[in-house]
C-alpha positions in Angstrom: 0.0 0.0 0.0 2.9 2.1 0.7 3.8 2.3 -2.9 1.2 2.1 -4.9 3.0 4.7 -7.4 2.4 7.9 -6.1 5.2 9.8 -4.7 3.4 13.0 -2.6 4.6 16.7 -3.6 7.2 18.4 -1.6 6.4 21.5 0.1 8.1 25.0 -1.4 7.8 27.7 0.7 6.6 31.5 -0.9 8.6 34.2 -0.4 5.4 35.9 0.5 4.4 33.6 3.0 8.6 33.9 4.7 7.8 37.9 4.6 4.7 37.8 6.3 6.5 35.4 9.2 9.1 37.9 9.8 6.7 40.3 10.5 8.2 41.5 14.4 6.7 39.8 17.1 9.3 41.9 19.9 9.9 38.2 21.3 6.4 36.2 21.3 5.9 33.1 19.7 5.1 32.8 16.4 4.4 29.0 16.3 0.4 28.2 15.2 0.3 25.4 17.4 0.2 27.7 20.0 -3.6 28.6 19.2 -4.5 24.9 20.3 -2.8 24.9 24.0 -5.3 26.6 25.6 -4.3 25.5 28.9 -0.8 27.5 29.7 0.2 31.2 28.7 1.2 29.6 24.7 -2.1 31.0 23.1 -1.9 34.5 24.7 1.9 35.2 24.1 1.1 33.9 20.2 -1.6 36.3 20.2 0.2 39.1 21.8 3.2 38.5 18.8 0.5 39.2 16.1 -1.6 42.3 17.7 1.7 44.3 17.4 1.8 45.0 13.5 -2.0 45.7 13.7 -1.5 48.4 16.8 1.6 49.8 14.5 -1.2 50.2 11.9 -3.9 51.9 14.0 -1.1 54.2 15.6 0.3 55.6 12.1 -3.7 56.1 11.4 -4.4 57.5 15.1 -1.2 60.1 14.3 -2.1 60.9 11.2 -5.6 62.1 11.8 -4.2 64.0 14.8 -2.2 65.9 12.9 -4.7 66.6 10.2 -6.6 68.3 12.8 -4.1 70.3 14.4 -3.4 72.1 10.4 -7.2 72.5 10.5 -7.3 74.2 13.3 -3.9 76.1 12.6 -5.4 77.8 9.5 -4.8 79.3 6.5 -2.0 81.8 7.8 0.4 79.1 9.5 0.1 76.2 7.9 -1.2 77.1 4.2 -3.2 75.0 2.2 -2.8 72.0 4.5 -6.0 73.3 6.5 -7.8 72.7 3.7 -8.1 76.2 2.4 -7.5 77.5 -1.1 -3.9 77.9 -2.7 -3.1 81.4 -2.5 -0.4 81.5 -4.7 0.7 83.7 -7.8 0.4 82.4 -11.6 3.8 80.9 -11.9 3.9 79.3 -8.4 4.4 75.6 -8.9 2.9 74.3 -5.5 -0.5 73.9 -6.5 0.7 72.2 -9.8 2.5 69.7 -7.4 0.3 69.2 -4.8 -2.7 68.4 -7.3 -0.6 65.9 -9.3 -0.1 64.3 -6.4 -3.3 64.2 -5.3 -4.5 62.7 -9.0 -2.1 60.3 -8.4 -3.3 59.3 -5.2 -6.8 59.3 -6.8 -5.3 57.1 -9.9 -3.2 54.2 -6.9 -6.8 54.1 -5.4 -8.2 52.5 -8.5 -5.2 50.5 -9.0 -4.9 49.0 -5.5 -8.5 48.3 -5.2 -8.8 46.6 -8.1 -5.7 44.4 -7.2 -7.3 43.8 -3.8 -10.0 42.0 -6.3 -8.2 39.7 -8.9 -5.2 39.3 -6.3 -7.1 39.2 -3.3 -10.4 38.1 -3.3 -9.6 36.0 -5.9 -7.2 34.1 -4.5 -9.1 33.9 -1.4 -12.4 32.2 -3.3 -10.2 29.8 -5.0 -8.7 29.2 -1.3 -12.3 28.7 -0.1 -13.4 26.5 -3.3 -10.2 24.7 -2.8 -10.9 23.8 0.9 -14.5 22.9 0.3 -14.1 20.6 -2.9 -11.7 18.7 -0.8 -12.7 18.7 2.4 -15.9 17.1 1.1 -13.9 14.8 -1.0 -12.0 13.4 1.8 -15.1 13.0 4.0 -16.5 10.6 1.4 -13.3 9.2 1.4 -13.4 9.0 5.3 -17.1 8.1 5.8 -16.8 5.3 2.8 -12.9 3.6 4.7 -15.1 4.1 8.2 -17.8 2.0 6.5 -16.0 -0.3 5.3 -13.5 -0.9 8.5 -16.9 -1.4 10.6 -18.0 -4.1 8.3 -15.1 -6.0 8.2 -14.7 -5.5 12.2 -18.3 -7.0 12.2 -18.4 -9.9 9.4 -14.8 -10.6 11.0 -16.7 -11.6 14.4 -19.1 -13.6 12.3 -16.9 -15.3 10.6 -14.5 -16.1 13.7 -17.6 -18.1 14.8 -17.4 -19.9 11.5 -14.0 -20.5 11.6 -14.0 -21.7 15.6 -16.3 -24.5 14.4 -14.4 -25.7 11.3 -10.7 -25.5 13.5 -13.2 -28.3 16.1 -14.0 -30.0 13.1 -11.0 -30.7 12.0 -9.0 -31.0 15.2 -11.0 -33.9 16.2 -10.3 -35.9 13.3 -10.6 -35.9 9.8 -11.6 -39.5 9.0 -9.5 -40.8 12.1 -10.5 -43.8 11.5 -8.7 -44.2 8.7 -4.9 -44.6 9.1 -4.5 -45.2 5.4 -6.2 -42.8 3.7 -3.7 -41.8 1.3 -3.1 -44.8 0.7 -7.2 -45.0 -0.5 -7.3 -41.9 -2.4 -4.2 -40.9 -3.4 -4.5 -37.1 -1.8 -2.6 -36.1 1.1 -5.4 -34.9 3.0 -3.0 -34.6 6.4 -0.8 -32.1 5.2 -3.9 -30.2 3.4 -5.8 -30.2 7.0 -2.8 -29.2 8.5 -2.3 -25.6 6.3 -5.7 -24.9 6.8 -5.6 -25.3 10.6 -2.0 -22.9 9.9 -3.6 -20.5 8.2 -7.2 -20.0 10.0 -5.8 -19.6 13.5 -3.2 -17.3 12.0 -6.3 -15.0 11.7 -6.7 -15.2 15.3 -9.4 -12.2 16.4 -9.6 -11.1 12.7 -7.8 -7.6 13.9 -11.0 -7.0 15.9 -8.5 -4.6 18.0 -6.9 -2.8 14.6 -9.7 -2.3 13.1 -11.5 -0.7 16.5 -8.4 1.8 16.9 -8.6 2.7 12.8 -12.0 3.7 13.4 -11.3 5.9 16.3 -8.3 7.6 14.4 -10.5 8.0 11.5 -13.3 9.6 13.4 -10.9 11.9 14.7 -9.4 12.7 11.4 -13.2 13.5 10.2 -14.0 15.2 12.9 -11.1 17.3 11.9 -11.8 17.6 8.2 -15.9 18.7 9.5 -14.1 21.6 11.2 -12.1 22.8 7.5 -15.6 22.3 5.7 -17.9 24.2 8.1 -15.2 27.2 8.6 -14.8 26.5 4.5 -18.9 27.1 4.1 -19.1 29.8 6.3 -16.9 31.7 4.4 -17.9 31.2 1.3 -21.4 32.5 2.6 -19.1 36.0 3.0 -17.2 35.9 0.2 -20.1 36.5 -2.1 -20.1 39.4 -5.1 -20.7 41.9 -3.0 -17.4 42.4 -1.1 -15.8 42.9 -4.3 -18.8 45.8 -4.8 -17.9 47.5 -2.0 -14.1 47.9 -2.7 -14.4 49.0 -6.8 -17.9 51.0 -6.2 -17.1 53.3 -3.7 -13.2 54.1 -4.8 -14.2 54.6 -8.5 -17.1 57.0 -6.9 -14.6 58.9 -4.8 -12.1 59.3 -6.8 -14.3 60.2 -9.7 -15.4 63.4 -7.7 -12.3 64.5 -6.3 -10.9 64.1 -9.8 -12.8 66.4 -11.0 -13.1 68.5 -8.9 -9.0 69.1 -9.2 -9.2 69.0 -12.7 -12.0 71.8 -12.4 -9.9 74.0 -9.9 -6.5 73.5 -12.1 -8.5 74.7 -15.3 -9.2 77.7 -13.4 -13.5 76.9 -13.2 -14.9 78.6 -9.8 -17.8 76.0 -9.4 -18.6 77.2 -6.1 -21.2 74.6 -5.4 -19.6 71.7 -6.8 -16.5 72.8 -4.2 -19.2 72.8 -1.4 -20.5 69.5 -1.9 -17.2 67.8 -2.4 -15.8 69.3 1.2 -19.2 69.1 2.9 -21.2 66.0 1.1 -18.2 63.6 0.2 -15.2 64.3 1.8 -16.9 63.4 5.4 -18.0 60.4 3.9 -14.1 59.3 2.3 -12.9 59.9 5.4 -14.8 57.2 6.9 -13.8 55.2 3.7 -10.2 55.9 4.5 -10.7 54.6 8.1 -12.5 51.4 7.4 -9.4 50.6 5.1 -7.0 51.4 7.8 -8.9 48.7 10.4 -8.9 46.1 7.6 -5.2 46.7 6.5 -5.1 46.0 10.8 -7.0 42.9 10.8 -5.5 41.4 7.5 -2.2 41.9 8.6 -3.1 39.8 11.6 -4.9 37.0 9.2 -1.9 37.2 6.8 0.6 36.2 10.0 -1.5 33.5 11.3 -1.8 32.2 7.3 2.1 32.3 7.1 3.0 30.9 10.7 0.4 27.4 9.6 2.3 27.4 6.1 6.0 27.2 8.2 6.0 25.8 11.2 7.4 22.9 12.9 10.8 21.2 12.3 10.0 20.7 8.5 8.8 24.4 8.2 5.5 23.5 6.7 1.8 23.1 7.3 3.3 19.1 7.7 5.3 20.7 10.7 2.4 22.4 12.0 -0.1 19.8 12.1 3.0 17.7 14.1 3.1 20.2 16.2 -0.7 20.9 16.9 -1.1 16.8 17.5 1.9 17.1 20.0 0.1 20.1 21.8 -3.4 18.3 21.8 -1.4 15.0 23.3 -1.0 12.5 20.9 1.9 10.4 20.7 3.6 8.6 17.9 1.6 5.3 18.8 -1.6 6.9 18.3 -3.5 5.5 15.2 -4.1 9.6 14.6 -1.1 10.9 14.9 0.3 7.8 12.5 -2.6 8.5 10.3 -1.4 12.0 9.4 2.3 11.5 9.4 1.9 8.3 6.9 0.0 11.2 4.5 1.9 14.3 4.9 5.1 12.7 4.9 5.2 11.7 1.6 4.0 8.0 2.4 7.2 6.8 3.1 7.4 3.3 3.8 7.7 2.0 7.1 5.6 4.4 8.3 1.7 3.0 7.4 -0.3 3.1 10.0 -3.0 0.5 8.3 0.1 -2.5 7.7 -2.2 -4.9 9.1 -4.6 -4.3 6.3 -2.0 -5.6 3.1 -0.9 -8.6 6.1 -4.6 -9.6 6.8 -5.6 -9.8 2.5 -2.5 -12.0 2.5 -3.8 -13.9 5.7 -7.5 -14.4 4.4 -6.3 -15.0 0.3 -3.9 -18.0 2.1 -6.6 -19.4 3.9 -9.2 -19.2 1.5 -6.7 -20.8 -1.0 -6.0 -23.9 1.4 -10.1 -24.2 1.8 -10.5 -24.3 -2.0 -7.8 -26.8 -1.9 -9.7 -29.4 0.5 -12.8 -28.7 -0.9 -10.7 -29.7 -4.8 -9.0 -32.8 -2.7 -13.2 -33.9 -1.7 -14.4 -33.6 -4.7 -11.8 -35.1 -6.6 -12.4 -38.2 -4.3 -15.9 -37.7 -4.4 -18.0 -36.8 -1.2 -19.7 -40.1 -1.4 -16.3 -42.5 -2.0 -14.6 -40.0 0.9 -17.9 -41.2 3.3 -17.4 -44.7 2.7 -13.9 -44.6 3.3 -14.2 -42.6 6.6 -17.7 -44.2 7.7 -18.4 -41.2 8.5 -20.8 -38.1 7.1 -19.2 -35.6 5.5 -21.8 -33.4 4.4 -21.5 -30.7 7.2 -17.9 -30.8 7.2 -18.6 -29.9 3.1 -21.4 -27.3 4.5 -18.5 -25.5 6.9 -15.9 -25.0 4.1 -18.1 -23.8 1.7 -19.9 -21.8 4.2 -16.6 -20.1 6.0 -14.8 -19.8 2.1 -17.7 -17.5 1.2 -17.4 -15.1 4.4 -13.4 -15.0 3.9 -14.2 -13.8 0.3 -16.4 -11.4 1.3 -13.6 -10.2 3.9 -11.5 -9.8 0.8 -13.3 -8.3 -1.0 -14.2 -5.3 2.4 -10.0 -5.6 2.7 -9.2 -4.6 -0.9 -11.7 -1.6 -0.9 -10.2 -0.5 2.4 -6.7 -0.8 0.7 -7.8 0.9 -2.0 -9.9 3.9 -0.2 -6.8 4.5 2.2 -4.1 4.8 -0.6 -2.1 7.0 -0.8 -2.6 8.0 -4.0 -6.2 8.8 -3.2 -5.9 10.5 0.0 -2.2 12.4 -0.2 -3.3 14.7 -3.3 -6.1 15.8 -1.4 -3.9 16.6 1.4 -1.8 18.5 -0.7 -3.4 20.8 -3.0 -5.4 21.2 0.3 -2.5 23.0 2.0 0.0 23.3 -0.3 -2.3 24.5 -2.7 -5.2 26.3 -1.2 -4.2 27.1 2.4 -0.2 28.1 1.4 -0.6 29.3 -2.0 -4.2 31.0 -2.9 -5.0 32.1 0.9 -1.4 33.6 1.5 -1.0 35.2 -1.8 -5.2 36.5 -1.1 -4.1 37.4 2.2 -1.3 39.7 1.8 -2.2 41.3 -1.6 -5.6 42.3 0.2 -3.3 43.8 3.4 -0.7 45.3 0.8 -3.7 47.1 -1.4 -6.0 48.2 1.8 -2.9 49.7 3.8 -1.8 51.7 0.6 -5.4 52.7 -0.6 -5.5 54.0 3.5 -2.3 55.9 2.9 -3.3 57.4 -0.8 -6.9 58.2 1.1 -5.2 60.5 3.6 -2.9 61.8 0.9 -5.8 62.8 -0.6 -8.0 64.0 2.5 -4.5 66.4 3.3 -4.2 67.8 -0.2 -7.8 68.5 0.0 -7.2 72.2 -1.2 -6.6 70.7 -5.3 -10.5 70.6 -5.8 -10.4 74.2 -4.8 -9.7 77.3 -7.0 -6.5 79.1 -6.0 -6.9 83.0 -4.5 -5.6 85.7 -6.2 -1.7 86.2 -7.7 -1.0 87.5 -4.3 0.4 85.1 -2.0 -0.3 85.1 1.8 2.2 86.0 4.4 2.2 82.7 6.3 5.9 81.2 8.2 6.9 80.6 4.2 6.4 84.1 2.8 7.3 86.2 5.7 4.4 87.4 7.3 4.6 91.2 8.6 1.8 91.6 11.2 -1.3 90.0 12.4 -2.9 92.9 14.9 -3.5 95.4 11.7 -6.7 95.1 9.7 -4.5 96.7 6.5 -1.7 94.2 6.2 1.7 94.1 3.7 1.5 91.3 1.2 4.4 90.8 -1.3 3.0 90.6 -5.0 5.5 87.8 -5.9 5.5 88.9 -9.9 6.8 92.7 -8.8 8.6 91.8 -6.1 6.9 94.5 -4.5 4.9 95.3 -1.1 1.4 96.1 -1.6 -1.2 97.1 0.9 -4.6 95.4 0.4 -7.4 95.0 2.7 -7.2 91.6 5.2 -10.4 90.2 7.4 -9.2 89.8 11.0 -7.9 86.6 12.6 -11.2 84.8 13.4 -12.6 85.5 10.1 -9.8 84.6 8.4 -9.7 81.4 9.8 -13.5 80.7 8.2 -12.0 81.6 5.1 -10.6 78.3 4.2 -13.1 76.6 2.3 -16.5 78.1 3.7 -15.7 81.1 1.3 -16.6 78.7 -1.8 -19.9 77.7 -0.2 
């Protein structure tokens, strides 16, 4: 059964899936097994290792708002156009030029990241999920069908054990014992015959009554295992419908649409007063809690996408094979366990030597060399004849007849049960599920989903606050007289008639200014 011609695939590890585990932990574990030893300090400490990079996240974001705030409420004079008010700049400054190509740009990586969080990340998620369904359904057929099949043999093993008791007392007693020449009579060696089949039944001893209990228990545990991957499997294919991917594309093409043109507006010089108003009072409120929502998923992905890379490379083999090791150590298996032999024998290539169902290939040989010496006595009777053999032995025969034919049936129905167990527990049926299961789906698909999805949500975060800082490009620049704010030398603040410098003359010109406070409300409230 061992080699059956099917040599499993070896593991190759994504460079992806080794960035994502060096993510810093500042000295927690990073081992997935940890999630399953729920009775020590292991699952906290692993969980303390992967809440870091998603505090890191929420901290740049926490920061970053902060300090859009404080510009707001600096104004127009000390911090410029980064509170959100107009460009107030001459005709040949090339600030605003800058700052709106930016903020296209930003507008234009949007698009681009979100829809690579869609063919590169959802994507590869579905096919993760389809991946894990498909064979987590496969292998429960597989499971349910070898389960089926072990309990029948268990069962028609104690049936024919009975069988098989009464035949070995048949025949222990005395085939034709009063005969001491019966060779001699028939020319068949029935002694020797008698004496293989006495060999070869009590060789079956219990039928592996005890094997096949303990193969049951290792694979309901297995299945209970494999239940686990197809409900969490089902349940996310229930939330990985069409509509996530609607809510990424519609609402960045609908943002960036507006602010777009809005910049495009302002840099053609086209005062639309209203369309200003509703982009800084009707949208932008709105984009900001866009750009948060990304921020908190980039957080929680980053999280997903450790925990995805930790199962893909851990244990001693630095592979999901490791890991499942590992999480059978933690749950208290041992290497005699029919479970834990059960999945080593399948994600370790199905080495030799290491088949946990042996007794399965040395029971068919046990019941095909029994039922081969029962065809052979019943050949030896009839060639004799059952009535010449009764005369000779003065004895009836018939039941004797009745037991062999009786028990040669059961043992080729055992057969039979044995093969199909053989066959359902090959490796070449169950180790390809395994691996495009992990290898595949689970270290493949879901790491590549994974960290495209945190790569595009954290950078569509960023380009959002780019965009929600340069807020002033949807808005037409002031006048060709430039502001005296900390970068053009501001002369006063106490006088209502205040010195600008009229950057194309070089020269200082008086013009009328607001005071402070009403300043301040200048920013954008002017264009509404």
């Amino acid at each position: 059964m061992a080699d059956d011609g099917y040599r499993a695939s070896f593991y190759r590890e994504l460079r992806t899936t080794r960035s994502m585990k060096d993510m810093p932990r500042f000295g927690h574990s990073d081992s997935f097994a940890s999630l399953f030893d729920s009775g020590s300090d292991g699952q906290t400490d692993y969980i303390l290792g992967l809440l870091f990079a998603a505090v890191f996240i929420l901290v740049l974001f926490v920061l970053w708002g902060i300090l859009l705030l404080i510009f707001k409420c600096l104004g127009q004079k000390r911090v410029g156009f980064l509170s959100g008010s107009a460009f107030a700049s001459p005709k040949d400054s090339k600030k605003p030029i800058i700052i709106r190509s930016v903020f296209l740009l930003s507008a234009f990586l949007i698009l681009i990241f979100s829809g690579l969080s869609v063919t590169r990340g959802l994507n590869n998620i579905y096919n993760t999920v389809d991946t894990l369904i498909d064979s987590s359904r496969e292998i429960n057929k597989l499971m349910a069908d070898a389960d089926a099949v072990s309990a029948t043999l268990e069962s028609a093993g104690k049936n024919t054990r009975d069988t098989r008791d009464l035949l070995v007392t048949k025949l222990e007693t005395g085939f034709c014992s009063g005969v001491s020449d019966l060779r001699n009579q028939t020319g068949i060696d029935f002694d020797a015959t008698i004496a293989q089949i006495l060999e070869h039944l009590k060789t079956l001893d219990d039928f592996h009554e005890d094997d096949f209990s303990e193969l049951q228990s290792g694979l309901e545990t297995v299945g209970a295992g494999v239940d686990d991957v197809d409900q969490y499997a089902n349940d996310r294919q229930k939330e990985v419908s069409a509509w996530p991917k609607l809510l990424i594309i519609i609402p960045s093409v609908l943002f960036c649409t507006l602010f777009s043109l809005g910049a495009v507006l302002a840099w053609a010089k086209k005062d639309f007063k209203k369309y200003q108003c509703f982009l800084s009072y009707g949208v932008l409120p709105f984009f900001a809690l866009f750009s948060i929502l990304y921020f908190v998923l980039a957080a929680l992905i980053v999280m997903l996408a450790s925990t995805n890379a930790d199962f893909c490379s851990g244990g001693e083999a630095v592979s999901p094979d490791g890991t499942f090791f590992d999480i059978l150590t933690v749950k208290g298996f041992t290497e005699d366990d029919m479970t834990y032999r059960l999945v080593k024998f399948y994600v370790d290539t199905c080495k030799e030597g290491d088949l946990p169902v042996l007794f399965l290939g040395e029971y068919e040989e046990d019941l095909d060399a029994a039922f081969t010496t029962l065809q052979n006595l019943k050949f030896d009777i009839g060639n004799t004849t059952l009535a010449r053999l009764e005369e000779i032995c003065q004895e009836d025969i018939g039941p004797l007849n009745v037991l062999l034919t009786s028990l040669s049936s059961e043992i080729t129905l055992l057969l039979a049960f044995a093969k199909s167990a053989i066959d359902l527990l090959a490796c070449r049926r169950l180790a390809p599920i395994y691996t495009n299961t992990f290898y595949t789906g689970t270290c493949k698909y879901s790491i590549e989903g994974v960290s495209w999805a945190f790569t595009s949500f954290l950078l569509i975060a960023i380009f959002s606050f780019t965009m929600i800082m340069f807020r002033s490009s949807w808005l037409v620049s002031s006048n060709g007289m430039e502001y005296h704010d900390a970068e053009n030398d501001y002369l006063g603040d106490e006088a209502v008639e205040v010195e600008y410098v009229d950057k194309d003359t070089k020269k200082e010109k008086e013009v009328e200014k607001f005071p402070d406070e009403e300043l301040m409300e200048q920013d954008i409230s002017m264009s509404c």
